[in-house]
DRENPA-3360 file (N, C-alpha, C; in nm, 2 decimals, always signed):
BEGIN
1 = XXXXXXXX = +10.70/+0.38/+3.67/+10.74/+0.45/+3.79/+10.68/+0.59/+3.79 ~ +10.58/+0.61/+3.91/+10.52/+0.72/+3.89/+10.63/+0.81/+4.03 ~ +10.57/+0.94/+4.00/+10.65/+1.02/+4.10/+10.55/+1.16/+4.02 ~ +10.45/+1.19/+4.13/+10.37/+1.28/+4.06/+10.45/+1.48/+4.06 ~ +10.45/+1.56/+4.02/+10.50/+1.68/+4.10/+10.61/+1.70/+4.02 ~ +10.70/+1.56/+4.02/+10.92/+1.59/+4.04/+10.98/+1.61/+3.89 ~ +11.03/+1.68/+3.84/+11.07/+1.71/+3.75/+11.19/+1.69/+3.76 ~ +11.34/+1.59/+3.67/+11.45/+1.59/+3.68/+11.47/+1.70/+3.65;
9 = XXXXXXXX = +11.62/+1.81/+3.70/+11.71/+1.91/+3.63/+11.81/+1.84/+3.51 ~ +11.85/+1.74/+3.55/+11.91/+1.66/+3.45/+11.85/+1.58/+3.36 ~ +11.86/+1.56/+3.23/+11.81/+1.51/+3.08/+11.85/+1.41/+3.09 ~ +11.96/+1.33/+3.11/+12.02/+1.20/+3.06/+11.93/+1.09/+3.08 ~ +11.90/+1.03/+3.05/+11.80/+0.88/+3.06/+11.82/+0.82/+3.17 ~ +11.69/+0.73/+3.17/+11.71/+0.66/+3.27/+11.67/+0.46/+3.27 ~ +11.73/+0.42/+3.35/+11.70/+0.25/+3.34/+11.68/+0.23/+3.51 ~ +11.59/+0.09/+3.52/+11.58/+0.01/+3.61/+11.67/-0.05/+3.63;
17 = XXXXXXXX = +11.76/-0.12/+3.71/+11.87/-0.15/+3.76/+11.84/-0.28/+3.83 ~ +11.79/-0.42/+3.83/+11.70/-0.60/+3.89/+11.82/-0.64/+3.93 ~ +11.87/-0.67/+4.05/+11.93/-0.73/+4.09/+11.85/-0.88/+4.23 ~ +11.89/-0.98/+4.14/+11.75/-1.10/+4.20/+11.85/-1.26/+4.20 ~ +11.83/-1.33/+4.29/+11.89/-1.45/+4.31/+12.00/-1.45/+4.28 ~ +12.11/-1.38/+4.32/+12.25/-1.32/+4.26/+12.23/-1.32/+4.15 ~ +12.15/-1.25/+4.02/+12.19/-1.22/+3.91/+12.13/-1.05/+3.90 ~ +12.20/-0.99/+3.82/+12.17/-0.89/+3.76/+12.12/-0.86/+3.64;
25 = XXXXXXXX = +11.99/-0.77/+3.58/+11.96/-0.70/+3.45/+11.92/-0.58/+3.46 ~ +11.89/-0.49/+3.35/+11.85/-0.38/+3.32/+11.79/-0.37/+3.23 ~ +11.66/-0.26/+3.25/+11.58/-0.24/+3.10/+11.65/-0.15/+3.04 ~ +11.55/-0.11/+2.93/+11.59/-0.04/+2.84/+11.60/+0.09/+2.89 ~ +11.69/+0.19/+2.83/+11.63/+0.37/+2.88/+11.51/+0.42/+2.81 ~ +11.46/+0.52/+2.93/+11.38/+0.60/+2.92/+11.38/+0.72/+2.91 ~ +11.33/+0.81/+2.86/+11.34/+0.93/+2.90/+11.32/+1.03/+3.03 ~ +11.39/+1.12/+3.04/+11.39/+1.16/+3.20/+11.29/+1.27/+3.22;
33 = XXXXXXXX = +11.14/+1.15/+3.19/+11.05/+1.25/+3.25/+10.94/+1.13/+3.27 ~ +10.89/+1.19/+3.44/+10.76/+1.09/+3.48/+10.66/+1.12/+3.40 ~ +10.56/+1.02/+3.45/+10.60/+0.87/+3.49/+10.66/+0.81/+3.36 ~ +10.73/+0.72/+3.42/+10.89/+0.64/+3.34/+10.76/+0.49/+3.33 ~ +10.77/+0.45/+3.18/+10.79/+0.34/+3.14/+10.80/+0.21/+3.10 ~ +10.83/+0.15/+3.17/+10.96/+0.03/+3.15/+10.83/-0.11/+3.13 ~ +10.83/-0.16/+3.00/+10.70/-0.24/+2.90/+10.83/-0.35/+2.87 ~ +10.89/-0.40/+3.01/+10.96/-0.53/+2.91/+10.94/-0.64/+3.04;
41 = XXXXXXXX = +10.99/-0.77/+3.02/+10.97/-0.88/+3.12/+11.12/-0.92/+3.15 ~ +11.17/-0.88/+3.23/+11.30/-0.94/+3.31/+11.27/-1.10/+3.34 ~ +11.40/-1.15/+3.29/+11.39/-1.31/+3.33/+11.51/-1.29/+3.42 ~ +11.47/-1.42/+3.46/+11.61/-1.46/+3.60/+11.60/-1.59/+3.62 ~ +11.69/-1.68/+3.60/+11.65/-1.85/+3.67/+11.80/-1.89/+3.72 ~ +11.74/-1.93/+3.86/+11.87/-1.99/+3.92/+11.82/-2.18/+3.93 ~ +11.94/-2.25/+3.93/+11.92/-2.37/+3.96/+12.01/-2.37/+4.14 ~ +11.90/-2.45/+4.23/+11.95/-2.46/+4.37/+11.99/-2.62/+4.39;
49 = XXXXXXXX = +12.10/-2.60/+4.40/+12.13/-2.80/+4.42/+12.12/-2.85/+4.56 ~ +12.07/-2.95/+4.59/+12.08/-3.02/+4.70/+11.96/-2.93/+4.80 ~ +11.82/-2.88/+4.73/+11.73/-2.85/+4.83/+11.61/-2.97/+4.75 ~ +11.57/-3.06/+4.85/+11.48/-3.09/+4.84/+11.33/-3.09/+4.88 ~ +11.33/-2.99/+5.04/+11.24/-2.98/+5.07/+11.20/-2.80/+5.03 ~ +11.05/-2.78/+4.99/+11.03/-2.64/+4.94/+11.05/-2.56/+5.06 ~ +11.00/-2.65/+5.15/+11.04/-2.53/+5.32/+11.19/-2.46/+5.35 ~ +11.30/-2.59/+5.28/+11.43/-2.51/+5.27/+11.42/-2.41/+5.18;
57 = XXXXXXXX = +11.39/-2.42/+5.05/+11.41/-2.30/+4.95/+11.37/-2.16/+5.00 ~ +11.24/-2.16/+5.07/+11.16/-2.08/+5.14/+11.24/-2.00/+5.24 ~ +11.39/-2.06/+5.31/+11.44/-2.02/+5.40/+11.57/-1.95/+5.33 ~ +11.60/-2.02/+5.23/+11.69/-1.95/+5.15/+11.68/-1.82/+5.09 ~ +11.51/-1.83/+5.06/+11.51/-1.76/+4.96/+11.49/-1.57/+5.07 ~ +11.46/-1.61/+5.19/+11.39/-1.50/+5.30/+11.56/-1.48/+5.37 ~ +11.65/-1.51/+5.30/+11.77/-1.50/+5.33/+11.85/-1.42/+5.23 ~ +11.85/-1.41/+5.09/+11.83/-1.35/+4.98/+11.79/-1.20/+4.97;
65 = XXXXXXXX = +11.82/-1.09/+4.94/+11.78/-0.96/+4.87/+11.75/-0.90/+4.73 ~ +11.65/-0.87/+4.74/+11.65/-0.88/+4.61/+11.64/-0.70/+4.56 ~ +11.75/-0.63/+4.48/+11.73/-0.48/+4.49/+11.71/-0.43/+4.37 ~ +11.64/-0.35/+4.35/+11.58/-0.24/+4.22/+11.64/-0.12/+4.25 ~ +11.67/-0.07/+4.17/+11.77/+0.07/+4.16/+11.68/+0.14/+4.03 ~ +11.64/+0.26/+4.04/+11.63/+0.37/+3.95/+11.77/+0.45/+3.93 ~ +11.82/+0.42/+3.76/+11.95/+0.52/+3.74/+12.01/+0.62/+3.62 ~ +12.03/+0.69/+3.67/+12.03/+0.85/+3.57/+12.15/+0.77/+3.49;
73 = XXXXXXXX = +12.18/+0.84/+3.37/+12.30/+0.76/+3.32/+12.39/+0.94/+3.37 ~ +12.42/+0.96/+3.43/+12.51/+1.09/+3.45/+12.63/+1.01/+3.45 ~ +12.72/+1.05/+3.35/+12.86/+1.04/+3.37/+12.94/+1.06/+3.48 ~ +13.04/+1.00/+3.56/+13.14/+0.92/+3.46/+13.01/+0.76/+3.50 ~ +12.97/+0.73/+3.58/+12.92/+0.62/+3.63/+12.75/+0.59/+3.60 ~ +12.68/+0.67/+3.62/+12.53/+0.70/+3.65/+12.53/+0.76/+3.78 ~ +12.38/+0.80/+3.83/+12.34/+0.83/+3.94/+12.23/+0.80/+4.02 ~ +12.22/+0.67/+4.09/+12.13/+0.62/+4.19/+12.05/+0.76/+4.19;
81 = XXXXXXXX = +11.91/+0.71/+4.20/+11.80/+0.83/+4.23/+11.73/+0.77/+4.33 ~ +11.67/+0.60/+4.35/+11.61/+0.56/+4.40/+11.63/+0.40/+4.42 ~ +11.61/+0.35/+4.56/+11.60/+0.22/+4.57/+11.50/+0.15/+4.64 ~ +11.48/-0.01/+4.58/+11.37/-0.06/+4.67/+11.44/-0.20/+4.69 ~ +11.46/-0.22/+4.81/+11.53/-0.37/+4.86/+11.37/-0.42/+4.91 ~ +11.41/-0.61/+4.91/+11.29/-0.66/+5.01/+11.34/-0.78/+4.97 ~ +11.34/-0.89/+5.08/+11.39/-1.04/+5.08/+11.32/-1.09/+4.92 ~ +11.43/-1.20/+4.90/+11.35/-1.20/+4.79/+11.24/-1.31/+4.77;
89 = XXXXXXXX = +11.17/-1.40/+4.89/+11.09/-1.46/+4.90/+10.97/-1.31/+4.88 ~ +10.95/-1.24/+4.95/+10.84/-1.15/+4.95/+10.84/-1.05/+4.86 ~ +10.98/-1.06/+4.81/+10.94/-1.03/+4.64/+10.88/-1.08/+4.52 ~ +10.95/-1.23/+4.54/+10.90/-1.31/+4.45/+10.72/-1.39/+4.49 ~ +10.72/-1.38/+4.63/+10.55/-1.41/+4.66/+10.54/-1.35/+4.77 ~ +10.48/-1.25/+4.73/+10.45/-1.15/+4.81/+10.31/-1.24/+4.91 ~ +10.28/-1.14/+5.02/+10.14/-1.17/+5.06/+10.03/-1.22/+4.98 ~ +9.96/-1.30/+5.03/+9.84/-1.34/+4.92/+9.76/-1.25/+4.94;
97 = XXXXXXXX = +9.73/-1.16/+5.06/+9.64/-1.03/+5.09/+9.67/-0.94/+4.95 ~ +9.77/-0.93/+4.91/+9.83/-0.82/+4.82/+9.80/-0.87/+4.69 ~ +9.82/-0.99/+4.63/+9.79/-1.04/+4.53/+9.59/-1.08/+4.50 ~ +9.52/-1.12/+4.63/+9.41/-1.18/+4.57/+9.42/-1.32/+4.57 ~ +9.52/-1.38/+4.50/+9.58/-1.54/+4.44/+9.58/-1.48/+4.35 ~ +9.55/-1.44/+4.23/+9.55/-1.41/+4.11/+9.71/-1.34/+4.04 ~ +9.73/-1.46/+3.94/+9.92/-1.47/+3.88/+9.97/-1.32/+3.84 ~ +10.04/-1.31/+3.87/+10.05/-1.17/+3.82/+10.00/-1.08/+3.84;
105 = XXXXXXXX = +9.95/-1.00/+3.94/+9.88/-0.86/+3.94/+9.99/-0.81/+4.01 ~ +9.96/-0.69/+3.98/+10.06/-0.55/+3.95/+10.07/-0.53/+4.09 ~ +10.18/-0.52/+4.17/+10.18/-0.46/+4.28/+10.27/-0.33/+4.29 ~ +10.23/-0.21/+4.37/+10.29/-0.08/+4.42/+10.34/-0.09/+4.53 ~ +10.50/-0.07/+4.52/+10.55/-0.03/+4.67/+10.62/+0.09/+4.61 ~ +10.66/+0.22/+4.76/+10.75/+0.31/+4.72/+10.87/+0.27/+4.71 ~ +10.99/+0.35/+4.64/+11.12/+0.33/+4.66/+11.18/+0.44/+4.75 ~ +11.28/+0.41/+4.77/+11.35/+0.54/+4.87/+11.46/+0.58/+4.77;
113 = XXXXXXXX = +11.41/+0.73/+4.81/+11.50/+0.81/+4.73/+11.62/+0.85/+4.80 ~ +11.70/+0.86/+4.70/+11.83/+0.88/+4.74/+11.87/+1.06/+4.78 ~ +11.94/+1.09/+4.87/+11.97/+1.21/+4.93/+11.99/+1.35/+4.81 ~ +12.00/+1.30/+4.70/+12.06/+1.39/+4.58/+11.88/+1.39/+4.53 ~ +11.79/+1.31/+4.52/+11.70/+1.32/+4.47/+11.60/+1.39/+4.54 ~ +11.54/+1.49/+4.48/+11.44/+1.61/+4.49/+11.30/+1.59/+4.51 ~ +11.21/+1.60/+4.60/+11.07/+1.56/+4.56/+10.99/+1.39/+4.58 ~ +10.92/+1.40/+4.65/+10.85/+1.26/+4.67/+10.93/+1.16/+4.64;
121 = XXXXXXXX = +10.94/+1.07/+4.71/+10.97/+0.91/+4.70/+10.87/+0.87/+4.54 ~ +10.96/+0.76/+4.47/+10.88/+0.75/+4.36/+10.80/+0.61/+4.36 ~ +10.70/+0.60/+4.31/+10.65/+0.47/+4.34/+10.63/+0.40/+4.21 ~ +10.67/+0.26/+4.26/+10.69/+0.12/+4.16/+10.60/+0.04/+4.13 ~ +10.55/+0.02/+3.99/+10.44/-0.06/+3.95/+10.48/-0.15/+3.89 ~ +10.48/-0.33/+3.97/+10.58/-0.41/+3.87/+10.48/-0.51/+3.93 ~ +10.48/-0.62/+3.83/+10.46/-0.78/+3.88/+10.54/-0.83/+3.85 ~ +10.52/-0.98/+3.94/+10.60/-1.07/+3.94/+10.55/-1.26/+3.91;
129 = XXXXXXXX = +10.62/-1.29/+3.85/+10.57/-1.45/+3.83/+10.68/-1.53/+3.82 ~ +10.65/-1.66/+3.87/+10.77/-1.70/+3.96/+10.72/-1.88/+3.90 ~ +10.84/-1.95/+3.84/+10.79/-2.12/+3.84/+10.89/-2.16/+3.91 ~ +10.83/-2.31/+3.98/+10.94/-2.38/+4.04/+10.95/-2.53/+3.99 ~ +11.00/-2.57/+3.92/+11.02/-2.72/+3.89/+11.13/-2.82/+3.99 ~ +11.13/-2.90/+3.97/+11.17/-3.02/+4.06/+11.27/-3.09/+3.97 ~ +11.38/-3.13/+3.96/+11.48/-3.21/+3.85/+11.53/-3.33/+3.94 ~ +11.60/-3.43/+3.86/+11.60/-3.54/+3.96/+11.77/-3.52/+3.87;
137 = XXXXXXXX = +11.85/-3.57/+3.98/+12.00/-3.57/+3.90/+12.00/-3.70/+3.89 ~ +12.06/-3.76/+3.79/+12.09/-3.88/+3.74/+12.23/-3.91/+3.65 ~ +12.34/-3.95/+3.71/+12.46/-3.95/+3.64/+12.50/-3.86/+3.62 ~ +12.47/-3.73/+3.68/+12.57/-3.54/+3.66/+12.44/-3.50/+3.60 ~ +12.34/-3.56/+3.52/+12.29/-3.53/+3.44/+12.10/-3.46/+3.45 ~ +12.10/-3.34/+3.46/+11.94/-3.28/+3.50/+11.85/-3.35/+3.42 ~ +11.74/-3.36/+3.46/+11.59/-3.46/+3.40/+11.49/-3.36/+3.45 ~ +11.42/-3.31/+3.42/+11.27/-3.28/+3.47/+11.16/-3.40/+3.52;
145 = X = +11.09/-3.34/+3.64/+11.04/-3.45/+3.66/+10.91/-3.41/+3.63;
% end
């Protein structure tokens, strides 16, 4: 996360905040000085029952939010600094304009900063890679196919 210029007043660290297919994680803390860090791979896997056509998933998934939070750990709670929402189909496959095709390349969007935060909107350097498998239920029981 770059944010050229902005200097926190406050020291306390900071973490990413992934909230994706109703699940939540967090990286590690950083120190509270740009550009911030964050060298790890977030996993998330949801199993969707009863879609079998990928055009449904596609509609589910453009139905879905998927939010990123930048957060100060300021007591008693933390303190939201920045956020970036976007469905989570065009999170998870963005434009192919944007990508090239090529798996994984790094895309930048800005976040919005929160009213308490000082200085340019900060901007997000993240990829994403996404599998989809197919399971066949057989007696309660999942099979890969």
């Amino acid at each position: 996360i770059t944010c050229p210029g902005v200097q926190l007043k406050d020291k306390q660290e900071l973490y990413l905040s992934v909230f994706v297919l109703g699940q939540y994680n967090k990286t590690e803390c950083v120190p509270a000085v740009f550009p911030l860090f964050f060298q790890e791979r977030l996993v998330f896997e949801k199993e969707f029952a009863n879609i079998v056509d990928p055009g449904d998933l596609v509609k589910l998934l453009e139905f879905d939010t998927a939010v990123l939070e930048l957060i100060q750990l300021i007591p008693p709670v933390g303190k939201v600094l920045a956020t970036y929402e976007e469905n989570t189909r065009d999170f998870l496959f963005p434009d192919p304009k944007l990508t090239h095709g090529r798996r994984g390349l790094q895309r930048e969007v800005l976040m919005k900063r929160s009213p308490s935060f000082t200085g340019i909107a900060p901007k997000l350097r993240f990829s994403t890679t996404s599998l989809i498998s197919d399971s066949l239920l057989i007696l309660g029981r999942s099979h890969i196919q």
